[in-house]
N, C-alpha and C positions, 0 to 999 in steps of 0.2 A: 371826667364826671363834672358837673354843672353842681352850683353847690345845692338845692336840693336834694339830688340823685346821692350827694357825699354825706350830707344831714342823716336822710336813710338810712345808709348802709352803715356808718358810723353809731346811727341811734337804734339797730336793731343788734349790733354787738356788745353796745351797753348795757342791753336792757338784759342781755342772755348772762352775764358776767353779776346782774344782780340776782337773774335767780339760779348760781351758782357754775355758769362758765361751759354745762355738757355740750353744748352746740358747738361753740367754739374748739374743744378739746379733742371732738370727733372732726372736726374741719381739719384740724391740723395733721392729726393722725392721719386722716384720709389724703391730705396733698402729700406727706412726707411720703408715703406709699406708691404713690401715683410716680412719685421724681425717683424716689431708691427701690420700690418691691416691697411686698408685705413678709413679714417673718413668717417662713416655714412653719417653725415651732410652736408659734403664737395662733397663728389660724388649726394647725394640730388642737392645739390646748381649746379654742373655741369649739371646735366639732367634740370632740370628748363632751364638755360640759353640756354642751346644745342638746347631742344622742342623752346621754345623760340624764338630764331634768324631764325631756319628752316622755323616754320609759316613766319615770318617777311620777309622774304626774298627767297623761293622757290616755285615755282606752285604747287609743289605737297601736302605740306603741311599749303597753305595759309588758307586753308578753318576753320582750326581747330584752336579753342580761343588758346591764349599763353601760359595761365596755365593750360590746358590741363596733366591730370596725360599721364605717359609714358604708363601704363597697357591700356591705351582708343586708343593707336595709330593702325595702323593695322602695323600687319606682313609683310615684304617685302623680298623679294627674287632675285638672280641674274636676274630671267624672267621680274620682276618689272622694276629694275635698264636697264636693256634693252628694253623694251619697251618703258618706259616711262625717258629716260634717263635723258634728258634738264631740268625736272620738276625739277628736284632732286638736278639741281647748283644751290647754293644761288649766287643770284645777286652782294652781296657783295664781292665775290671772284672769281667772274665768269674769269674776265680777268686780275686777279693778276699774276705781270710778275713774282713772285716768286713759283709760282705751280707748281709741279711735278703730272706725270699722271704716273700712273701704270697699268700694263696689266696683266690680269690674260693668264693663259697657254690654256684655252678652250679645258682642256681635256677631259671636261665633259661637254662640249658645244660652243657656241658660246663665243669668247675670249671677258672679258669685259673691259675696257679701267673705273677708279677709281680715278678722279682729289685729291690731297692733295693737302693745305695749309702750308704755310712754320711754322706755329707751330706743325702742325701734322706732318712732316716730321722730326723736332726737337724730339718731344715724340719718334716716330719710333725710331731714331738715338740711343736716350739713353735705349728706355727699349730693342734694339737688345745689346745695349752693353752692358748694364748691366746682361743681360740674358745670353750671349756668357759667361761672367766671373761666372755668377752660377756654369757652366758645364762646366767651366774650361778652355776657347778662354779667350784670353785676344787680346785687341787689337795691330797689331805689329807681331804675331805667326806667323811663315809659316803654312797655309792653304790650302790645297787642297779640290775644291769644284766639287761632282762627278754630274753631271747632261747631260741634255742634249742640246746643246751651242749655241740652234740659234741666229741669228740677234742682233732680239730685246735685246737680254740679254746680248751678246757676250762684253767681257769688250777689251779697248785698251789694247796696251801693257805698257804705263803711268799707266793705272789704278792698273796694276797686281803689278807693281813694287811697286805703293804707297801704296797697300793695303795687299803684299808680299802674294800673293795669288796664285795658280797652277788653269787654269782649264783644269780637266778631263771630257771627254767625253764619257758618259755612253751607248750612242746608238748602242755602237759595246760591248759585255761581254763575248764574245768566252775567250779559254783560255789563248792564244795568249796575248789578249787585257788586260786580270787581271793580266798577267806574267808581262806586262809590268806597269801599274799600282801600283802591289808592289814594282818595282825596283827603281819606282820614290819616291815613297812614302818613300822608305828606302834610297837613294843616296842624294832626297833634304832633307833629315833630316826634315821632316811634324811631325809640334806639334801637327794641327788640322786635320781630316776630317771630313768636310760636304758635305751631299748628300742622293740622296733619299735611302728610307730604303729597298727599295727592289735592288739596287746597291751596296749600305756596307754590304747586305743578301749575294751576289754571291762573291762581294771580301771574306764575311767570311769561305766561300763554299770552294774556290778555294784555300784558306789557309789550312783549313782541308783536305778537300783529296789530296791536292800537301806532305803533312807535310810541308809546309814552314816555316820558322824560323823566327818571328817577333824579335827577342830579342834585333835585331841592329836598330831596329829602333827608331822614338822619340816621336812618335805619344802619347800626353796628353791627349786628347779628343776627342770623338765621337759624334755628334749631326746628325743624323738623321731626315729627313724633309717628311714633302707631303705623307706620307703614314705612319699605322702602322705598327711599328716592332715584329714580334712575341716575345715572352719572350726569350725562348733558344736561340733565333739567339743575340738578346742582349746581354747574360750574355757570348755565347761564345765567342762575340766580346770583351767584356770584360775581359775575361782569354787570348786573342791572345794577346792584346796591352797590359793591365795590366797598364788599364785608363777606365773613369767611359763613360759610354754609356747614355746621357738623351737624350730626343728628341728636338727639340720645338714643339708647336702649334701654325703654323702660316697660314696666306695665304699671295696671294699678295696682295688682296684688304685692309687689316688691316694693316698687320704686324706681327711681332712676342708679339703672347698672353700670352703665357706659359710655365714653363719647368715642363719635363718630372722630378718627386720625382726619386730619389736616389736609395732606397729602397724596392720602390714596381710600377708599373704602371702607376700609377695616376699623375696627372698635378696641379701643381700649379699657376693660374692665376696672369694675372698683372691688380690687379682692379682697379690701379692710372688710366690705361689709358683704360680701356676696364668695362662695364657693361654688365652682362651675365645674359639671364633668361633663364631658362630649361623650355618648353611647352611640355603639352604633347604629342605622336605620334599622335593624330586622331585629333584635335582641338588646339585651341590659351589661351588652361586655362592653368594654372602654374601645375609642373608636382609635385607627392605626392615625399614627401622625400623618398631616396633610388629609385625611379623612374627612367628608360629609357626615357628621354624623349629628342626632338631638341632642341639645343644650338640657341640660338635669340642672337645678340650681338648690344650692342649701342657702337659706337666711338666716346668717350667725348670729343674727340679732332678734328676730323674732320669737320670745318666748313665751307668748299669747296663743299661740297658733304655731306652733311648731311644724317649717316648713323642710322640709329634709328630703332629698332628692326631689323635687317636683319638674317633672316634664311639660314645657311650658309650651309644647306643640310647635316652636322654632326651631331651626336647624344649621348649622353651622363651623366651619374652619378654625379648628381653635391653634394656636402656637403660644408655649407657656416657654418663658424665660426664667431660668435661673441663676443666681449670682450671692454667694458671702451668705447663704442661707437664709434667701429672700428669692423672691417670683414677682414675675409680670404674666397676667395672661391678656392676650389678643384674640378679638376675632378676624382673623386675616380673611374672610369670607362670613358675611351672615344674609341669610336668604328668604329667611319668617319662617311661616305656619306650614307643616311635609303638605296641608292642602295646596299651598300655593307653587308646591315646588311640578315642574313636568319633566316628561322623560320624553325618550327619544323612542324610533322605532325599535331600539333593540335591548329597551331595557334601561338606559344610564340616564340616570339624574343630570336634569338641565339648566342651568341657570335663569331665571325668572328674566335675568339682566338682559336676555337675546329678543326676550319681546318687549322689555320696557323702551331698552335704549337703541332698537330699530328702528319701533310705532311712533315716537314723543317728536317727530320734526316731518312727518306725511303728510304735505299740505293737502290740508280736508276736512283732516281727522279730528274731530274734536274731541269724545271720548272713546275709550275701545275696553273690549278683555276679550282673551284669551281662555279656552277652554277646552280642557284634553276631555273628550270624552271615551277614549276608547286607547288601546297599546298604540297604535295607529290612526286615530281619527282625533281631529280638532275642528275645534270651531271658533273663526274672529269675530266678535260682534264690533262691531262699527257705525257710530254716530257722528255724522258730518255732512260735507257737502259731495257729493256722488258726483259731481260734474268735476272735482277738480280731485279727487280719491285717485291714487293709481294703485288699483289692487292687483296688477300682474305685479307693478315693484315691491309691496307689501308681499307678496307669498316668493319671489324673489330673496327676499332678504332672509327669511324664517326658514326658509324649506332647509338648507344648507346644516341646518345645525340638530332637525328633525329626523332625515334621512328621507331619499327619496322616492321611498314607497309611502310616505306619508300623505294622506288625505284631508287634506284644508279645506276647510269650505267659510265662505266667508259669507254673513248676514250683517244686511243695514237693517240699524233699531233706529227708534224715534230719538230713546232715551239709555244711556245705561243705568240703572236702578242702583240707588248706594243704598250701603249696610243700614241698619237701626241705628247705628253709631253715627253714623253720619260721612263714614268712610268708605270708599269708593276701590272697590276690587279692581286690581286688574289683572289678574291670572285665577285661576280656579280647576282642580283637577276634579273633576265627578269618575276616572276610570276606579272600579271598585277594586282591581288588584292593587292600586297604589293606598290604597284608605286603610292607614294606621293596619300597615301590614306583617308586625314585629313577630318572630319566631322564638325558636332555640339555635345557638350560635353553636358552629360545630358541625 
């Protein structure tokens, strides 16, 4: 660290130690966790209390006795949290002048609005910092954050200054826009960038085929949000900066849960502040080890809004470690939104990974998706150049893992259209038997 970036980070654990040290307390908790495992006992003893206060205290959950196991609660989902919203404030913190409300992006629907309490804002604080310094942000770095800047999110210019922060504006990625993007990136001398991963995909694009010269730059760290990175586009970011590429796993309504391992894909969980159970795809039973199944998250810490089982429409590989009456859990596999996941001609869930890290090096290609429209029918959309597109090796590559009675058909568009968010789909399932298809297990 340079000694302003040391001043920072130094001057923001002062400041937390005068007004009595909880940031710092939750930091350390959270790395001791992170290095030994979380106590069994102790996360027990939090789910008790959490179930607990929600009956005592919110409509939705008055009905159900206090010691009520967690596996008895139902399932709940952003459609829940919006419909029945009011049910879900506990009384006890309904009109706490210390709440912050968070708003999701509603890129995938209706935006939802998530009250926190000033201790869950504390945990948030410390396991994003602690988390940033995994993958290498420390607090104090200059930061460039690529997204896209509306309103609601848009920071003062106080804020940019105290937090030495750049925002970039992803909604425009011509080449124009990444020429200028790296100029900054290299002139403000940026240790970090953050931003969605399909933004740091076309900076790494535009690096590549420009041959642009990272060498002068200072760039430390790459973290990656809101969307998965395919692998090659990872590791070549990786050889451009010649700095380590993790992701997080966050949302807005949580926080940051996880970082992206080092070495291979998978995600290491923050089990101080987050409970995770994997359900199966079709029903609410626990999913078999090595299983696909949806991520349910309880927030041990939220009790503004008492979040308990909430199914956060991603899906994922879980592997829990135990040791001396402590756990680690892993996502040895996470793949997003069951939207985003496709299947094959006979039925089995496909890895998104077959079309990301097939399409990401097709000289041509500049933007694509992918889209199951049927058990057996897909559609590539494809923006590029058609003269240098080889779309027999494109349906070469894909058909193999499809099966081959599958039906490909592939469309050149002008443009691929990104979300309201600012985020840029690339898989999309529209077949109607795959769309949140959960039964009775058994």
């Amino acid at each position: 660290m340079i000694l302003d970036e040391r001043l920072r980070w130094m001057g923001f654990w002062m400041l937390d130690k005068m007004k009595g040290g909880k940031i710092r307390e939750y930091y350390d908790q959270i790395r001791y966790a992170w290095k030994e495992g979380s106590s069994i006992e102790e996360t027990d003893k939090r789910l008790r209390d959490l179930i607990a206060h929600a009956v005592r205290t919110t409509d939705f959950y008055k009905d159900y006795p206090e010691d009520i196991a967690l596996k008895d609660l139902p399932v709940v989902n952003k459609d829940t949290f919006r419909q029945q919203y009011d049910r879900f404030i506990s009384s006890t913190y309904k009109d706490a002048p210390d709440n912050r409300v968070m708003c999701t992006s509603g890129s995938t629907g209706t935006p939802l609005r998530m009250i926190q309490n000033r201790d869950k804002i504390r945990h948030n604080t410390a396991g994003g910092i602690f988390l940033g310094a995994a993958a290498g942000y420390y607090i104090g770095m200059k930061e460039a954050f690529i997204r896209v800047w509306v309103n609601n999110v848009r920071k003062s210019k106080f804020q940019l200054i105290q937090e030495n922060m750049i925002m970039m504006d992803s909604s425009r990625m011509d080449e124009k826009a990444l020429a200028e993007m790296f100029r900054t990136i290299e002139k403000k001398k940026v240790k970090c960038l953050v931003g969605y991963s399909s933004a740091l995909g076309e900076l790494s694009d535009y690096i590549r085929k420009s041959g642009t010269d990272c060498s002068n730059c200072s760039v430390r760290a790459i973290i990656p949000i809101s969307e998965t990175m395919p692998e090659p586009v990872r590791r070549t970011l990786e050889k451009q900066f010649g700095c380590p590429v993790r992701a997080w796993y966050s949302n807005e309504e949580n926080g940051i849960m996880g970082l992206q391992n080092e070495e291979n894909e998978g995600y290491h969980i923050d089990t101080e502040t987050y409970y995770y159970e994997i359900l199966k795809m079709d029903c609410d039973e626990p999913a078999e080890p090595g299983e696909l199944g949806r991520i349910v998250i309880t927030d041990l810490f939220n009790y503004a809004f008492p979040i308990l089982r909430y199914d956060n429409g991603d899906t994922a590989v879980a592997v829990r470690k135990e040791k001396n009456g402590r756990f680690k859990l892993y996502l040895s596999e996470l793949y997003g939104r069951r939207s985003d996941l496709i299947y094959d001609c006979k039925g089995n869930a496909v890895t998104p990974y077959i079309i990301t890290n097939n399409l990401w090096d097709i000289e041509g290609v500049k933007q694509y998706r992918f889209i199951q429209e049927d058990m057996k029918d897909y559609t590539i959309w494809l923006n590029g150049d058609t003269e240098k597109m080889d779309q027999k090796e494109i349906l070469g590559r894909i058909r193999p893992y499809l099966g081959e009675e599958a039906r490909i058909k592939v469309e050149i568009v002008d443009e691929i259209p990104v979300l309201a968010s600012g985020k840029r789909k690339y898989i999309e399932n529209r077949c109607e038997k795959y769309k949140d298809h959960r039964g009775i297990c058994g």
